[in-house]
C-alpha positions in Angstrom: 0.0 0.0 0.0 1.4 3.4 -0.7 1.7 5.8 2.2 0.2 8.6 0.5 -2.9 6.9 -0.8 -3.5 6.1 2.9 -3.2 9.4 4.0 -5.1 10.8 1.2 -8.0 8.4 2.1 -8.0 9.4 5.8 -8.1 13.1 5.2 -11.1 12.5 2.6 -13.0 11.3 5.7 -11.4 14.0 8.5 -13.8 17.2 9.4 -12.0 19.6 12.0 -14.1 19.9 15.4 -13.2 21.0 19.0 -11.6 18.3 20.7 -14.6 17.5 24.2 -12.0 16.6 26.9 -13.3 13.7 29.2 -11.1 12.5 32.3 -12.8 9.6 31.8 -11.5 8.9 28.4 -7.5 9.4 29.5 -7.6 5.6 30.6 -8.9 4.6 27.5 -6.1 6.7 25.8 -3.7 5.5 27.6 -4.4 1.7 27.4 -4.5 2.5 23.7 -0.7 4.0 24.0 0.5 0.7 25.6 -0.9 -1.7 23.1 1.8 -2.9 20.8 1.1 -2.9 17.1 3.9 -5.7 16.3 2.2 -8.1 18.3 -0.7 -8.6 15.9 1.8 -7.6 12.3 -0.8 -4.9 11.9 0.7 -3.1 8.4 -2.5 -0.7 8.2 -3.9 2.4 10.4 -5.3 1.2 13.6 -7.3 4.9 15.4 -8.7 5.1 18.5 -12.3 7.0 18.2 -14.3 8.4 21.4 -18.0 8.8 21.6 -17.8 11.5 19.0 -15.7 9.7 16.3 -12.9 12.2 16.9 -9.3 10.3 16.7 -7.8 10.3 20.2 -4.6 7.5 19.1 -3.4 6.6 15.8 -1.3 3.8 15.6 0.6 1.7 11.8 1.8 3.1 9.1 1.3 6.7 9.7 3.5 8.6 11.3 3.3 10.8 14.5 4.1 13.7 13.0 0.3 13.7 10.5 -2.2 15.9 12.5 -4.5 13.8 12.9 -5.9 13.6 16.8 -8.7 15.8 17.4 -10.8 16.0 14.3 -13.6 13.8 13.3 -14.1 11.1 11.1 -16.6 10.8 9.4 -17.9 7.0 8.6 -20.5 6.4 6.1 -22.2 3.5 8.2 -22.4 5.3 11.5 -26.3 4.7 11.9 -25.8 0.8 11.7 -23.0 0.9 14.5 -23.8 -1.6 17.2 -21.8 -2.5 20.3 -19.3 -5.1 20.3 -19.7 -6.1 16.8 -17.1 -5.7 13.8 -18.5 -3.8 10.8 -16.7 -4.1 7.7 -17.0 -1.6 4.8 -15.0 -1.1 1.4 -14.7 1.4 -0.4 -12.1 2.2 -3.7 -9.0 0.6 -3.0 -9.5 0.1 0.9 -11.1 -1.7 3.6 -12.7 -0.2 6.6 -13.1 -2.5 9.7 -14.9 -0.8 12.7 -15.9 -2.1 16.5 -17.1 -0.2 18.9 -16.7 -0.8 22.4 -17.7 -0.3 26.2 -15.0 0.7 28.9 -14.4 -1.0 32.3 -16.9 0.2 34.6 -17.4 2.9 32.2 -20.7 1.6 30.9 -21.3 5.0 29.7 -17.8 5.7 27.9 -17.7 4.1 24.4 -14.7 3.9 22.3 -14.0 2.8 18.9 -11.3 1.1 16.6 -11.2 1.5 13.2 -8.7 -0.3 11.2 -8.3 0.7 7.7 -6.0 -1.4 5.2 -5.9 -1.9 1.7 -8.8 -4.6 0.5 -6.3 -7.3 -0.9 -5.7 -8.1 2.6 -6.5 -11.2 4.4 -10.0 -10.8 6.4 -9.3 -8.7 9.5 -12.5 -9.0 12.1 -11.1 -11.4 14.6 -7.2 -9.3 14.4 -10.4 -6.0 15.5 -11.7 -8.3 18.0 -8.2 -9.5 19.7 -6.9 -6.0 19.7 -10.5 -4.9 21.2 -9.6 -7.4 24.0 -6.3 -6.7 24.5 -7.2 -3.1 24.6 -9.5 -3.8 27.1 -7.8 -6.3 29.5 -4.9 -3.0 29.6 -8.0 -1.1 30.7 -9.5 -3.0 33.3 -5.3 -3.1 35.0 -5.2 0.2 34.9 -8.8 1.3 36.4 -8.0 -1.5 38.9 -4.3 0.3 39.3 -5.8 3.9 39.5 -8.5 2.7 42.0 -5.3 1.5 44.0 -3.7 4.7 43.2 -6.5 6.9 44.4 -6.8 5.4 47.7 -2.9 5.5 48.3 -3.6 9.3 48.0 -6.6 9.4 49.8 -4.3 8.4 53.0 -1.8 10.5 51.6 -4.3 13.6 52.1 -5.5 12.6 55.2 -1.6 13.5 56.5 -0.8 16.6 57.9 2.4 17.0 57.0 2.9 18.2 53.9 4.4 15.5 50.8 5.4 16.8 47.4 7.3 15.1 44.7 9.3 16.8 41.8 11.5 15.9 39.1 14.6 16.6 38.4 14.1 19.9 36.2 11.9 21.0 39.7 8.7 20.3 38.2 6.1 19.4 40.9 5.1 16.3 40.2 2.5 15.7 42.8 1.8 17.8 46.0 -1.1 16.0 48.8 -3.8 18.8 50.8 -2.2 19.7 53.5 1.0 20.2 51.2 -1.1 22.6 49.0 -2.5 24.4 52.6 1.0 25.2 53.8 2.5 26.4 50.3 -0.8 28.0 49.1 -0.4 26.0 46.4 -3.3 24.1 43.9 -3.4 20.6 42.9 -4.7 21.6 39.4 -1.4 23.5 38.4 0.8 20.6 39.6 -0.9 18.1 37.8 -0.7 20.0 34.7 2.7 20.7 35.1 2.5 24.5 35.6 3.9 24.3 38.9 8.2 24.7 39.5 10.0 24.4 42.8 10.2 27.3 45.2 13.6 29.1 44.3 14.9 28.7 48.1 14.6 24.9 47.5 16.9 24.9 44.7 19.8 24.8 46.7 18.5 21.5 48.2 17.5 19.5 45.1 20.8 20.7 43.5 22.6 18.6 46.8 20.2 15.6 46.0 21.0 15.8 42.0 24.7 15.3 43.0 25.3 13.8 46.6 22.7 11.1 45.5 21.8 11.0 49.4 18.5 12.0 51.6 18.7 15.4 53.4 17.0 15.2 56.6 15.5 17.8 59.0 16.9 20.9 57.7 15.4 24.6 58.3 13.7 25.7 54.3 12.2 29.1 54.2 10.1 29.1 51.3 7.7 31.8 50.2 3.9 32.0 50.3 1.5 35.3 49.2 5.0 37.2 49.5 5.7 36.3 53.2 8.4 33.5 54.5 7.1 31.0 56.0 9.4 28.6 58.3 9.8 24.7 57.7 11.5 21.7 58.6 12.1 19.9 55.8 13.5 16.2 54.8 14.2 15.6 51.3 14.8 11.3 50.3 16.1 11.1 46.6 14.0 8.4 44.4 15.4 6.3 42.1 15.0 4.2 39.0 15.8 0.7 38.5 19.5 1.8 37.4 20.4 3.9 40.0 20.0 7.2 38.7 17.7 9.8 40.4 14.5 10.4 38.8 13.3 13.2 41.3 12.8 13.6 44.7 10.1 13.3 48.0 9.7 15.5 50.4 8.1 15.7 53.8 7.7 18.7 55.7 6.2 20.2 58.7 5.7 23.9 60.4 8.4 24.8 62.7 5.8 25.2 65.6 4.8 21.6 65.3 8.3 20.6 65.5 9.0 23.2 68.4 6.4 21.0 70.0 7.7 18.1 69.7 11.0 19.0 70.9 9.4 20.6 74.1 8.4 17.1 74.5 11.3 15.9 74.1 13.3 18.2 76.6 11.0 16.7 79.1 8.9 20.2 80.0 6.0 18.3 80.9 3.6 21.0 81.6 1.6 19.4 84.3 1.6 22.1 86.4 -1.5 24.2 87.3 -2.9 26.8 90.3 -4.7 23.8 91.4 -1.7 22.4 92.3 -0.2 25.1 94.4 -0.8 23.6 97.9 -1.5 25.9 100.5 -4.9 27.8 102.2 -2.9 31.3 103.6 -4.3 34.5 102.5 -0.7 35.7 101.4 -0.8 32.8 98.9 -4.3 33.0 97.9 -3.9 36.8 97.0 -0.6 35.9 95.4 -2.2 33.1 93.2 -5.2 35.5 91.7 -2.6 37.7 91.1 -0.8 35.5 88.8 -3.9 34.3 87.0 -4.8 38.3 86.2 -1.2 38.3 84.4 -2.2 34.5 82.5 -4.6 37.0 80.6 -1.8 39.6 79.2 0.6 38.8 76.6 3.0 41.0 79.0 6.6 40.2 80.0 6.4 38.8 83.9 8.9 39.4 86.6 9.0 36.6 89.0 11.1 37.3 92.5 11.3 34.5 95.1 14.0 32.9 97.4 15.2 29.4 96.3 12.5 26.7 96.6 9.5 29.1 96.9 8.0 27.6 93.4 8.8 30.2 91.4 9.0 27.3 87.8 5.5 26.4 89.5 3.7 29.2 89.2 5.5 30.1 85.6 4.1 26.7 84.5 0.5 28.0 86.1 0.6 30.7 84.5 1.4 29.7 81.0 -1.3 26.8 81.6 -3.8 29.9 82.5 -2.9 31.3 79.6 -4.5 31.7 75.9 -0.9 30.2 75.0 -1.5 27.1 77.1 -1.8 25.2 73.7 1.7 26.1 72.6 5.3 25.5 73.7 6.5 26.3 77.4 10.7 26.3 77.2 12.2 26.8 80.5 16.4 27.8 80.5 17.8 27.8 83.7 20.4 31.0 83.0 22.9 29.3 86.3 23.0 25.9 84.5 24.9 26.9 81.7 28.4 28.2 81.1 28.5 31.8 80.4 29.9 31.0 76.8 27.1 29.3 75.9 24.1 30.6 77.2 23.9 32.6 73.9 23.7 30.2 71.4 21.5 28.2 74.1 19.3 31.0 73.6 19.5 32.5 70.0 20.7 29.5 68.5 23.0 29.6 65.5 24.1 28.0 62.3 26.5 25.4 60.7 29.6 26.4 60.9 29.0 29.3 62.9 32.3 28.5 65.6 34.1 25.4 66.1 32.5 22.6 67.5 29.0 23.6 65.9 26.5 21.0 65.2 26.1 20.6 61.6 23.0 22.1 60.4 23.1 24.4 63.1 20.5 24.4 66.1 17.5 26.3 66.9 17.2 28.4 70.0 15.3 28.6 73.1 13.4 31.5 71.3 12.1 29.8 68.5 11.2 26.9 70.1 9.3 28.8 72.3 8.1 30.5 69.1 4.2 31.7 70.0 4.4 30.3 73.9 6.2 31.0 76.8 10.1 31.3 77.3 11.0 30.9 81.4 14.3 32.4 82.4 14.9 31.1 85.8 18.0 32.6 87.8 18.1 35.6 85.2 20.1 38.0 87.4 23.3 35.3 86.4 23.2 36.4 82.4 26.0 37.9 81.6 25.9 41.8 80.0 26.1 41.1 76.3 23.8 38.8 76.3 20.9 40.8 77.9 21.8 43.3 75.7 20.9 40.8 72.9 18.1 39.5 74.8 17.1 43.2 75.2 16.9 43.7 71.4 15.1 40.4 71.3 12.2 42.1 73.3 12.0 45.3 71.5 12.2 44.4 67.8 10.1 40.6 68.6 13.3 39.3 66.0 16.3 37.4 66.0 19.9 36.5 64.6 21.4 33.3 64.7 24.8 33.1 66.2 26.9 32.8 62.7 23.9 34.1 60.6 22.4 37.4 59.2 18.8 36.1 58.4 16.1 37.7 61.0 13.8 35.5 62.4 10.3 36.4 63.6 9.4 35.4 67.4 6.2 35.9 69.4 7.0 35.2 72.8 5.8 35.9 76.3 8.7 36.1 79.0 8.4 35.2 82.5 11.6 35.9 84.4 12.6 34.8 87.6 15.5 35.1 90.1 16.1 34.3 94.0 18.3 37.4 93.8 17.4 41.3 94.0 17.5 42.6 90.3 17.1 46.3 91.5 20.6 46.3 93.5 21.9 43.7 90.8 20.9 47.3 88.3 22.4 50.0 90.9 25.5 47.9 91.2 25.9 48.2 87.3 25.5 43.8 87.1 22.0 44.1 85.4 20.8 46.5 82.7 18.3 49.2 84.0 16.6 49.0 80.0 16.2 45.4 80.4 14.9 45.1 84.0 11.9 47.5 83.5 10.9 45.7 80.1 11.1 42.5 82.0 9.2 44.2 85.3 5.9 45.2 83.3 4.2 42.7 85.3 5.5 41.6 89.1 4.9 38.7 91.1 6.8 38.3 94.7 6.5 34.7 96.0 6.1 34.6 99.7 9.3 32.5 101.5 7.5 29.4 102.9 8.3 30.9 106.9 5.4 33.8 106.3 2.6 31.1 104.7 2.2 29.6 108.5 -0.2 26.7 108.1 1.0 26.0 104.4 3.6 24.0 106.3 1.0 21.7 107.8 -0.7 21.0 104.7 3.1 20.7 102.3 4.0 18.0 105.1 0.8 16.0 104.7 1.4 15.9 100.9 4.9 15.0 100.9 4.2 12.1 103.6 1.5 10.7 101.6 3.8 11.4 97.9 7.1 10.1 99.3 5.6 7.6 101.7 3.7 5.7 99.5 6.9 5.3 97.0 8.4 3.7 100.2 5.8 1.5 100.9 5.5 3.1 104.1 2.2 4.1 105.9 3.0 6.9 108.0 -0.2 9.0 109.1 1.5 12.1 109.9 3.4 14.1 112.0 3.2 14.3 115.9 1.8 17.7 117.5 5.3 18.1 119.0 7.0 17.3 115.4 3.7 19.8 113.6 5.1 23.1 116.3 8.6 22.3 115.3 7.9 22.5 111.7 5.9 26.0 112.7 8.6 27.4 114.3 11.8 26.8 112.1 12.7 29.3 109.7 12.6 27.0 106.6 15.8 28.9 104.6 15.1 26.4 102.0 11.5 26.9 102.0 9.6 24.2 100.1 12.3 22.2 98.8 14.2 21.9 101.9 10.9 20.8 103.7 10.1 18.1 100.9 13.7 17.1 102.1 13.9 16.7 105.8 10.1 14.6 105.1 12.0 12.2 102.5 15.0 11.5 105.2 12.3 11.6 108.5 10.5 9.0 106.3 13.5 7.0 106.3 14.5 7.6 109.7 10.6 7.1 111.6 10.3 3.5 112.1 7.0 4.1 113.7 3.2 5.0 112.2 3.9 8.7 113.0 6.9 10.9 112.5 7.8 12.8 115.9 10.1 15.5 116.6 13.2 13.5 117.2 12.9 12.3 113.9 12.7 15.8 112.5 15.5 16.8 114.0 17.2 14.3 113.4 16.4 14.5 109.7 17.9 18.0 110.0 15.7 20.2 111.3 18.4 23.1 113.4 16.9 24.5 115.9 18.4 28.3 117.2 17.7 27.6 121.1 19.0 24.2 121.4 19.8 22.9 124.8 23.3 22.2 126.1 22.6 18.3 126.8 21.3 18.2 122.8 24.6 19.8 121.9 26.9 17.5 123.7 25.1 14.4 121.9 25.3 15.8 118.2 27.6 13.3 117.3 25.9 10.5 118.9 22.6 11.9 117.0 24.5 12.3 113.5 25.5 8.7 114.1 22.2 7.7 114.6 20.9 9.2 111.5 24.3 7.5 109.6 23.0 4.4 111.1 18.9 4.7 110.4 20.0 5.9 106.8 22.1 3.1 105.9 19.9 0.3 107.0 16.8 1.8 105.3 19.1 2.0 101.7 20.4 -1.3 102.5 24.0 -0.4 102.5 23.2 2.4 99.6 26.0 4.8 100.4 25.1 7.0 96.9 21.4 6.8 98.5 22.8 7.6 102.2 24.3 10.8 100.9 21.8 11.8 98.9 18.9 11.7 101.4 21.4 13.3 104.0 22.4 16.2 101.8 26.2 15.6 101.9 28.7 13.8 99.4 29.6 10.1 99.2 33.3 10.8 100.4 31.9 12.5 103.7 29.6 9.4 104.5 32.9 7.3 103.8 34.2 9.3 106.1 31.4 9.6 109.0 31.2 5.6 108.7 34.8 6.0 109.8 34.7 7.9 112.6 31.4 6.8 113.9 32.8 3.0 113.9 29.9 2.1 111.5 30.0 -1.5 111.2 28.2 -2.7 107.4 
């Protein structure tokens, strides 16, 4: 057959019409695409016709490059055209075979092959009728396959992190909702490839392309409606069967939701309320409404309070009070930390920023407290330059990085707190004036545990029944000489020291009720004590010694801990007592 008579014939049936797209048909089309002509020695025109008789695939002897998809063709026995039967027609020099078909739960999609060959050839209805089936067994794999497909990215959408895919020019190749509600991005422009890669994530597909190796949790800044937004991002390269990249995944998340999770991590478990404050005195009570009048302001809080007061409690309290209850709560202890590295403890900073710095950099105290609560406890220890930082911090709401130039954005409420006095820290030039009254917009004075009077009562019946029962000891209480004791001391360590001398009297009381021997024996010191008491101190401590080391079985780490000293000095007690183990 010669080419051009072919082509000649074809047109003589072709009318040009608007191409009616239906999504519906693509499956068709496709199946259509993956049927192989040299299976069946097909040496004629094989087209793919929808509903309409426009030609959707062409397939034999005609090349790619003929314009032929889209436009109509116009068959001569289209009124006798039944379903799944072969109509043969001939005209001049050629042979028309047509079948017409139904697609795979597509009752209402039709398709049609018409194979048109020169009319010397061999009958061709059953070669129709194989291809017909053929066609349709590749249809029925691939609804089954997109029906798989769809419900793989029906979980996929039903993830909120986001998931994109691109290639390796950084076209998107698929993006899932919660993707699309982070990026402001539509599903419609990625799936008709109109969508690129942000420009700040260039950088990282570029590292892919050549490292061929999965870049995990890094910091990606990309833009949406002209603001930055802040992400963690992991990029994993994919690959084809050979090795070489065809693209990559990636899986991201808000910084806030990872600033979460790492408040987790730290172990700030927030289970602190004002329920949990223990105590009935009016100094407390008017102290607690206090603090839940500053929960409702977004303003910086000044917390003063001798050691062991509960000044981390009532922080906690607060931020639980709090319309930022939901967010992160980041405490920072300003004493625990060298002085050198409080800053980047802080403000954080980035890869290669000094020596020693964690690759990737790290993320400060500040943003992960991004949009809760950052708690500086012992603030009066910070050195000068970095309030001064921390100053601009609180005037400007941004940050820098140790090591990096890029501001970051931070919404955070401050509650500071120190056992010192910041006003004489300020006159003695130790503590910025500027930073002290931006901190002080709100104050809060916990009361030392010596001016709460019966609090002491009701701390030592919790910390009997809290400790006790860890011990598997059932200790009702303390005697009425033990409860004046507690009364009168002076409690220097306020709350924490009396949670301690109950742990050690626990250990010590080998009776149903803790008296005052055992308190004071536990370490209760007592300003008016009598000269017979004095002259047995020894005899007392090595009674303790003894008491403590037969309750830890031997325990000397334990013995020294519930005693308050170090293991070399109960080595050394053991001696001089005589302490036989």
């Amino acid at each position: 057959m010669i080419y051009t008579e072919i082509i000649e014939y074809i047109n003589s049936m072709l009318s040009n019409n608007t191409l009616k797209q239906n999504k519906e048909f693509e499956i068709i089309k496709e199946s259509f695409t993956f049927y192989s002509i040299n299976s069946d020695n097909i040496n004629g025109t094989l087209l793919l016709l929808d509903d309409f008789y426009a030609i959707r695939g062409v397939k034999g002897i005609i090349k790619s490059k003929i314009n032929l998809i889209g436009k109509t063709l116009n068959l001569p026995f289209k009124e006798k055209i039944k379903s799944s039967e072969v109509i043969k027609y001939i005209d001049s020099n050629f042979c028309v075979y047509f079948l017409k078909e139904k697609g795979y739960k597509c009752e209402e999609i039709n398709y049609g092959l018409c194979y048109i060959i020169d009319k010397t050839s061999q009958k061709n209805e059953m070669l129709l009728e194989n291809i017909a089936l053929k066609i349709s067994k590749t249809i029925e794999i691939l609804q089954r396959y997109n029906e798989e497909n769809n419900f793989l990215l029906k979980y996929l959408d039903s993830i909120d992190e986001g998931i994109s895919t691109c290639d390796t020019n950084g076209n998107m190749t698929y993006v899932n909702k919660a993707c699309c509600e982070i990026l402001g991005i539509k599903k419609e422009d990625v799936a008709n490839r109109k969508k690129k890669i942000s420009p700040e994530y260039r950088p990282i597909l570029n590292k892919i392309l050549n490292e061929k190796k999965s870049i995990i949790d890094v910091e990606y800044f990309p833009k949406r409606n002209n603001n930055t937004i802040h992400l963690i991002n992991s990029s994993y390269p994919v690959f084809d069967d050979k090795k070489k990249v065809l693209g990559t995944i990636d899986i991201f998340r808000g910084i806030k939701r990872t600033t979460k999770l790492a408040n987790t991590l730290v172990g700030q478990n927030l289970s602190y309320n004002f329920e949990n404050i223990i105590g009935e005195s009016i100094i407390l009570k008017e102290k607690i409404g206090l603090a839940k009048s500053f929960a409702l302001s977004d303003a910086n809080i000044y917390i003063e309070g001798e050691s062991g007061t509960g000044k981390e409690l009532f922080a906690q309290s607060i931020h639980n009070y709090s319309n930022r209850k939901s967010e992160p709560f980041i405490a920072i202890n300003c004493a625990n930390f060298p002085l050198e590295l409080v800053d980047s403890e802080l403000f954080g900073y980035e890869e290669g920023a000094f020596t020693g710095a964690k690759k990737g950099g790290k993320i400060g105290k500040f943003e992960l407290a991004n949009g809760g609560t950052l708690f500086l406890d012992e603030i009066g220890e910070m050195q000068l330059h970095i309030q001064a930082k921390l100053l601009r911090v609180l005037e400007t709401k941004t940050l820098s990085r140790i090591g990096g130039n890029k501001p970051i954005k931070v919404d955070v409420k401050i509650i500071a707190a120190t056992n010192r006095n910041l006003y004489e820290l300020v006159k003695k030039g130790e503590f910025r004036e500027d930073l002290y009254y931006r901190l002080k917009v709100l104050f809060l004075e916990i009361p030392p545990l010596r001016e709460r009077g019966e609090d002491v009562i009701l701390l030592t019946q919790y910390f009997i029944k809290k400790i006790g029962g860890g011990m598997g000891k059932n200790i009702k209480g303390v005697d009425k000489e033990g409860e004046a004791l507690l009364l009168k001391y002076n409690w220097p360590g306020n709350i924490r020291e009396l949670e301690n001398i109950i742990a050690r009297a626990l250990f010590i009381c080998n009776k149903d009720i803790i008296t005052k021997e055992d308190l004071i024996k536990s370490g209760v010191r007592i300003e008016d004590i009598g000269e017979n008491i004095k002259n047995n101190l020894e005899e007392i401590n090595k009674e303790i010694l003894i008491d403590t080391l037969r309750q830890t079985k031997g325990n000397k780490k334990r013995t020294a801990e519930i005693l308050g000293v170090s293991r070399p000095t109960i080595y050394r007690m053991i001696k001089k007592c005589g302490v036989k183990l």
